[in-house]
C-alpha positions, 0 to 999 in steps of 0.5 A: 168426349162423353161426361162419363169419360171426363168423371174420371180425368183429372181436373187439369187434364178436363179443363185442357181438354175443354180448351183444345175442343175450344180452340178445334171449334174456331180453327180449320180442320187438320190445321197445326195446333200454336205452341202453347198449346203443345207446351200445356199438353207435354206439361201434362204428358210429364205429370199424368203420362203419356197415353192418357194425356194423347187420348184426353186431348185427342192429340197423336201419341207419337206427335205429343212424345215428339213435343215432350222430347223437346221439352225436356233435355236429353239426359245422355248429352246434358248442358250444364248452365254456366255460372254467372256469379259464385258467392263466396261467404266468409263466415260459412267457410272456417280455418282448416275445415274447408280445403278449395282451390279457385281457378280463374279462367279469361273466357273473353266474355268481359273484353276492355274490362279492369278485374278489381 
């Protein structure tokens, strides 16, 4: 890549792009790049965009857009994280002011243990 190529890349984008030429240097030609280096490109992708993130890295488009989908959860089938602990403050709630129903639902996570 010449140098007035990478006058105008960002910072982070130019260190990455020096350390995939580093790594390119001590590997076999067309052999498949570790996961971290792809985790730091889609990191990239979602900050600078797709395209300029591929060309400065010299990564395909459509494989670097294949790595940030799995990065990133689909927004048609979300997963939302199960609670693990709800803390209920007694002062922040007041007589009247707030209206809550608490249901309490035996998953069986817990088997063999007494609730207190």
């Amino acid at each position: 890549m010449s140098t007035k190529k990478d006058a105008k890349l960002p910072a982070a984008l130019s260190t990455a792009s020096k350390q995939f030429d580093r790594w390119r240097k001590r590997h076999r030609p067309r052999e498949r790049l570790p996961q971290e280096l792809w985790w730091q490109a889609a990191s990239l992708a979602r900050k600078h965009g797709l395209n300029p993130t591929a060309r400065a890295l010299g990564l395909n488009c459509y494989s670097l857009k294949r790595q940030l989908a799995k990065t990133i959860p689909q927004e048609g089938n979300p997963t939302p994280a199960a609670p693990n602990f709800i803390e209920l403050l007694p002062g922040a709630m007041t007589p009247g002011a707030v209206e809550c129903t608490i249901e309490w639902t035996d998953t069986g996570t817990f088997p063999n243990r007494a609730v207190e």
